[in-house]
N, C-alpha and C positions, 0 to 999 in steps of 0.2 A: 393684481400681482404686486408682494412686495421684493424690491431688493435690496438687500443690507450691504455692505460692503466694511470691512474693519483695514484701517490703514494707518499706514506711520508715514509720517515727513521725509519727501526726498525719495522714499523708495519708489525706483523704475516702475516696477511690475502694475503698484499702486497706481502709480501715474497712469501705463497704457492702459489698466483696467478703464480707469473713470473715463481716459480719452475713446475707450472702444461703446463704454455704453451711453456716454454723450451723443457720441457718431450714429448711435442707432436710436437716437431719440427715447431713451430708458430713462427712466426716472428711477432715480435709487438715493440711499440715506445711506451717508459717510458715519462712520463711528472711527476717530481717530485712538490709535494706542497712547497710554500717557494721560489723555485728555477726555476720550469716552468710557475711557476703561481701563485697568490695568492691567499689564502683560501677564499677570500670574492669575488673572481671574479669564482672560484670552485664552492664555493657553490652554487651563483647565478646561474648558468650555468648548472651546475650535479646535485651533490647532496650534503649531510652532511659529508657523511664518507667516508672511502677509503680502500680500490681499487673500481674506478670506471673505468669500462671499458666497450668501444666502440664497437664495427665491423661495419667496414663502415658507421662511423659516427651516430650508433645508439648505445643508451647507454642502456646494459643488464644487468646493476645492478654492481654489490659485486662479489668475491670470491664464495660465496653458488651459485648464482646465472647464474655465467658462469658455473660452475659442471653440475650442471643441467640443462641449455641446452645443453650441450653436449653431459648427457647421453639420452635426448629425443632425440636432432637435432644436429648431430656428423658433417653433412653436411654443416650445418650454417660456421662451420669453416675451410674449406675446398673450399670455395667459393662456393657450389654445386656440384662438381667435384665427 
């Protein structure tokens, strides 16, 4: 399973992401806005805001939106295992 995460400096949402899939022992790769990438090639590509995050190259939204699939499909991040 890969996870990508895109984030900017200082932003909350960024922050409880990384703390929520630390917490669950997830391995994931940061791409910082500014420094992996630039906002107008982001947003053309994701979306407007951030954290935007991946698994396996499918993009599952925001911060709210990883939460919840996880409490529907715990599995999704697990690889199915």
């Amino acid at each position: 399973m890969n996870i990508e995460i895109y984030t900017k400096p200082e932003c909350p949402f960024c922050i409880m992401a990384k703390q929520f899939l630390n917490a669950k022992n997830l391995q994931y790769t940061e791409k910082v806005l500014g420094v992996d990438i630039v906002f107008t090639e982001f947003v053309n590509k994701f979306q407007s805001t951030v954290p935007a995050i991946l698994i396996n190259d499918n993009i599952i939204g925001g911060y709210d939106q990883m939460l919840l699939l996880y409490s529907v499909s715990p599995e999704v991040f697990d690889g199915g295992n």
